[in-house]
MDTraj code that builds the backbone (N, CA, C; nanometers):
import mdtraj as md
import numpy as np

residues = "UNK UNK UNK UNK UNK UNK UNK UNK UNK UNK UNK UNK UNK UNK UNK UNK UNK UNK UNK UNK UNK UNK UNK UNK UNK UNK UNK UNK UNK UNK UNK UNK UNK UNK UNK UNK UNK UNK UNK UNK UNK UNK UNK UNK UNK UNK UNK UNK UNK UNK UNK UNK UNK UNK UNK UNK UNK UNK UNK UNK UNK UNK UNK UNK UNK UNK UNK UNK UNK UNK UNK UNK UNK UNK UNK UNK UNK UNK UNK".split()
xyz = np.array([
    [14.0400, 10.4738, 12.9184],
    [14.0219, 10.6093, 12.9646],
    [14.1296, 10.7018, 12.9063],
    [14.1969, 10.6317, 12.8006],
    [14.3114, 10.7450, 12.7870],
    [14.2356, 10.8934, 12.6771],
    [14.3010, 10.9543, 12.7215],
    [14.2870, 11.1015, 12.6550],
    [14.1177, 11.1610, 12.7219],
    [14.0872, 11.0404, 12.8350],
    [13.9858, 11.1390, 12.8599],
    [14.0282, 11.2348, 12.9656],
    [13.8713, 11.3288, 12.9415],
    [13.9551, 11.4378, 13.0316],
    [13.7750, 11.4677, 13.0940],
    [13.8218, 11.5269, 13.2599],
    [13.7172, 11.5655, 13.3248],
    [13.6701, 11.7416, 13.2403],
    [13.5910, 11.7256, 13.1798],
    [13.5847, 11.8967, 13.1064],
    [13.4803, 11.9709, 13.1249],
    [13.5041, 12.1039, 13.1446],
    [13.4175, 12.2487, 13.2262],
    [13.4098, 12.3200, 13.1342],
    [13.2997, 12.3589, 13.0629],
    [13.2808, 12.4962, 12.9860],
    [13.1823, 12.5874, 13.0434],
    [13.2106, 12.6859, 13.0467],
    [13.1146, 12.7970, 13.0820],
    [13.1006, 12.8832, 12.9050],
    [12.9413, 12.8680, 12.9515],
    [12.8870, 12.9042, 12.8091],
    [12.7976, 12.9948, 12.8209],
    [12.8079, 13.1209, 12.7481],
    [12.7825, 13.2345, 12.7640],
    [12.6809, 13.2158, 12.6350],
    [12.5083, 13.3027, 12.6833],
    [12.4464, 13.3173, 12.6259],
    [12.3447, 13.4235, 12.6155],
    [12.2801, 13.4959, 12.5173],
    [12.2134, 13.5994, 12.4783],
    [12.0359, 13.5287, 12.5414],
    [11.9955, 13.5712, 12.6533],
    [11.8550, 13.5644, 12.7312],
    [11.8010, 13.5808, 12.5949],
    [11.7034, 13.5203, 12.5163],
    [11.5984, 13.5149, 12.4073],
    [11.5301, 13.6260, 12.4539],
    [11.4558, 13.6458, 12.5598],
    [11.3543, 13.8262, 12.5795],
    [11.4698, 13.9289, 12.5964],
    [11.5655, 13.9260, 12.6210],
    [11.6186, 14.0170, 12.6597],
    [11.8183, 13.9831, 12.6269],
    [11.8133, 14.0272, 12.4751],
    [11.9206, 13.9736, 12.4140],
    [12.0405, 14.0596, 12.4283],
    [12.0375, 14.1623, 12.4653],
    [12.1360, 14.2266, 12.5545],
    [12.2103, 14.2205, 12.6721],
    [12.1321, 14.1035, 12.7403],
    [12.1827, 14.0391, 12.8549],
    [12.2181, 13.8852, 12.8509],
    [12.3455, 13.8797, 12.8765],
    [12.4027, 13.7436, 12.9109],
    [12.3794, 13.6827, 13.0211],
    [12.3876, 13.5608, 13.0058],
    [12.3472, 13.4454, 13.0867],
    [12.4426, 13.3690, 13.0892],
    [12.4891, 13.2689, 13.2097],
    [12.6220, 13.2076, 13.2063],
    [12.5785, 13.0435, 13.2561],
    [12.5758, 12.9706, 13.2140],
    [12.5663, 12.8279, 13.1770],
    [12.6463, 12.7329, 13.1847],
    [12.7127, 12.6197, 13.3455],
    [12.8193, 12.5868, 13.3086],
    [12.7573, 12.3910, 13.2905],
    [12.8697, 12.3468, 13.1611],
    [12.8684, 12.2143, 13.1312],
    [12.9668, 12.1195, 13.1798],
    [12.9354, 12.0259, 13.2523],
    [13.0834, 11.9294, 13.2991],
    [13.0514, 11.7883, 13.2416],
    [13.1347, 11.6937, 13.1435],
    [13.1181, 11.5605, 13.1125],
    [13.2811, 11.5138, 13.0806],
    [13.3015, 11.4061, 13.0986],
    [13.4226, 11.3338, 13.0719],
    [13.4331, 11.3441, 12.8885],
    [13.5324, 11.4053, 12.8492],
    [13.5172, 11.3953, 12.7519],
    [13.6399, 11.3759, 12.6439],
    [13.6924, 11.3449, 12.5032],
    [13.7937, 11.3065, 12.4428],
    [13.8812, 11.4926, 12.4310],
    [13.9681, 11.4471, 12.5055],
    [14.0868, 11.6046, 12.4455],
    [14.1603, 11.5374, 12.3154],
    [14.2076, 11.6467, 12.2231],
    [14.1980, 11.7554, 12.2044],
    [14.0642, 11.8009, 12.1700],
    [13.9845, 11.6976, 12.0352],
    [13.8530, 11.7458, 12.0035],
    [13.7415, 11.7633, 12.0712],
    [13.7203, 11.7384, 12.1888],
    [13.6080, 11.7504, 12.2798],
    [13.4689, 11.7516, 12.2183],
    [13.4570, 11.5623, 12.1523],
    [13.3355, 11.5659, 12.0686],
    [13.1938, 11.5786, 12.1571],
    [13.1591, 11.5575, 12.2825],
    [13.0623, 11.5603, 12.3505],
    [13.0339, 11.6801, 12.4127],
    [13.1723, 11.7673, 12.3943],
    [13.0924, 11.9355, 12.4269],
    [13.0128, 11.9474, 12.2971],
    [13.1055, 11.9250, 12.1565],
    [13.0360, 11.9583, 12.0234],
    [12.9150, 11.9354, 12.0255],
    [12.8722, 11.8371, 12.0499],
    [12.7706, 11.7854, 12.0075],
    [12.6291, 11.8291, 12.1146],
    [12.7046, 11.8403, 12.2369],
    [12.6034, 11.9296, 12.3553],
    [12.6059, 12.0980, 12.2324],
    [12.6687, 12.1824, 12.1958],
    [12.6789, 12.2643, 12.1474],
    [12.5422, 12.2687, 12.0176],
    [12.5641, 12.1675, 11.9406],
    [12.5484, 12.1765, 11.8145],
    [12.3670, 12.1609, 11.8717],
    [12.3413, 12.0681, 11.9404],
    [12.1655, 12.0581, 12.0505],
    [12.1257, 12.2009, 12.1102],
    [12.2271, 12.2708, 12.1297],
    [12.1871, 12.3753, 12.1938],
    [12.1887, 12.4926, 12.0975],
    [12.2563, 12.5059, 11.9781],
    [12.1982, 12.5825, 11.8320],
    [12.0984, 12.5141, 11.8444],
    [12.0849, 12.4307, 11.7973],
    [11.9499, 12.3616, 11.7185],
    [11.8159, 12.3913, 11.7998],
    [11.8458, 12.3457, 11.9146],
    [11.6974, 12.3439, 12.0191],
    [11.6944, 12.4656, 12.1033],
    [11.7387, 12.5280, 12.1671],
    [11.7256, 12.5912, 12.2212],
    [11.7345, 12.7255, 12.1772],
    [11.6493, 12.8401, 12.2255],
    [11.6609, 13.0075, 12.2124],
    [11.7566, 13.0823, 12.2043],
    [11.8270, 13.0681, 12.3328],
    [11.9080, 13.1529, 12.3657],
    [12.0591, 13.1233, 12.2978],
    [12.0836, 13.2509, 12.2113],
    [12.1543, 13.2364, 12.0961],
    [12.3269, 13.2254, 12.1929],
    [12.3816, 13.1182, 12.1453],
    [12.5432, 13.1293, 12.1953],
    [12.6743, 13.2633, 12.2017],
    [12.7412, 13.2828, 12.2727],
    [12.7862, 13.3973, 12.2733],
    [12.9208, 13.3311, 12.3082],
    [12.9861, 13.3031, 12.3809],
    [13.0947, 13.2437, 12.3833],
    [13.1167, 13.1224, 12.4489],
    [13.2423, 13.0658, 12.4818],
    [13.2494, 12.9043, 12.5759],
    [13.3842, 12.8964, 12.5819],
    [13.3886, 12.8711, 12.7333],
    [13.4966, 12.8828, 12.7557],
    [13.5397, 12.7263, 12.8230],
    [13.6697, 12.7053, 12.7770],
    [13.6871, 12.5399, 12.8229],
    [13.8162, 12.5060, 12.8971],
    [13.7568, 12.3965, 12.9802],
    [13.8930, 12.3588, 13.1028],
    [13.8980, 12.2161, 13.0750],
    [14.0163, 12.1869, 13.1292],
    [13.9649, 12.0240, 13.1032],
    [14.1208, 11.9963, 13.2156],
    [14.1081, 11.8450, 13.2359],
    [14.1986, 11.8374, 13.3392],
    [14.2206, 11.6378, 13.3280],
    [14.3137, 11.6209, 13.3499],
    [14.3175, 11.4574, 13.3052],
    [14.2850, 11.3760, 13.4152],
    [14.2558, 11.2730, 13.4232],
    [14.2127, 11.2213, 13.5350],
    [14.2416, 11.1651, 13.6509],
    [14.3370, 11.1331, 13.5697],
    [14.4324, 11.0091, 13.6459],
    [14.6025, 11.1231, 13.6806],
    [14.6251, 11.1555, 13.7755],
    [14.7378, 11.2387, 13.8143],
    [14.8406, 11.1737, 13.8609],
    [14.9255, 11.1946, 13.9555],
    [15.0117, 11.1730, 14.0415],
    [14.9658, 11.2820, 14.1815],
    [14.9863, 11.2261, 14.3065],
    [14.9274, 11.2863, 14.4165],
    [15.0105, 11.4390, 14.4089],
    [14.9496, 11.4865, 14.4439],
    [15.0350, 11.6463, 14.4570],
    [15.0087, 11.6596, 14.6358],
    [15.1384, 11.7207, 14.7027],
    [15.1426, 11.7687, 14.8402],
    [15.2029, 11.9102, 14.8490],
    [15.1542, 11.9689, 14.8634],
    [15.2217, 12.1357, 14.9387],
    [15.1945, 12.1496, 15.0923],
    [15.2654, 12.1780, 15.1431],
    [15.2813, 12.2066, 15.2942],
    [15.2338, 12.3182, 15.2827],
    [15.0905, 12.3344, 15.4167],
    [15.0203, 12.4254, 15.4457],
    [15.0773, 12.5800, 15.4997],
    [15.0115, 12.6351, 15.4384],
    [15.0465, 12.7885, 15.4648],
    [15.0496, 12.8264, 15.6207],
    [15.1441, 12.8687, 15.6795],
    [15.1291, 12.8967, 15.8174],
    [15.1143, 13.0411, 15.8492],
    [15.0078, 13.0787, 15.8754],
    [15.0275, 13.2254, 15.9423],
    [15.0702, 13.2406, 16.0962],
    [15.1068, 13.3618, 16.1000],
    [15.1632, 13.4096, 16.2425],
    [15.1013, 13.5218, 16.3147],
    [15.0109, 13.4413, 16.4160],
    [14.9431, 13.5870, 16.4988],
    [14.9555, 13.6272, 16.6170],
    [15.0396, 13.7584, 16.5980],
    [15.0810, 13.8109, 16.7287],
    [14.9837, 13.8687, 16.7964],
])
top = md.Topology()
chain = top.add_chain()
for i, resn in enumerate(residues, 1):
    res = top.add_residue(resn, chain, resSeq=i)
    for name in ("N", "CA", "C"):
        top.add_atom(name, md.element.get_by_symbol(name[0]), res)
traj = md.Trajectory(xyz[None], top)
């Protein structure tokens, strides 16, 4: 599992009838950082096959395996 990463793109696209309007599309798969060959290749299927022409993509990615994180909860005060 090393270098994989849990990864989020939101992918922005031109509606085929109505190409002035964007459409927002999000993708999540485990995938290799830095190159992120399984967004590519989701990408390169979605030129190829599909209408609605690509407009941008935006990418997150996050590793899998962490160390626990703790923050002590926010306390409000109501008088």
């Amino acid at each position: 599992m090393r270098d994989y990463r849990l990864t989020t793109a939101e992918i922005l696209y031109h509606l085929p009838d109505h190409p002035a309007v964007l459409q927002s599309y999000i993708w999540q798969d485990l995938d290799l950082a830095p190159r992120f060959p399984k967004l590519h290749e989701f990408l390169d299927f979605w030129s190829r096959s599909l209408d609605g022409k690509l407009h941008s993509v935006r990418v997150g990615s996050a590793t899998l395996i962490t160390p626990p994180r703790w923050s002590a909860p926010h306390v409000l005060t109501v008088q």
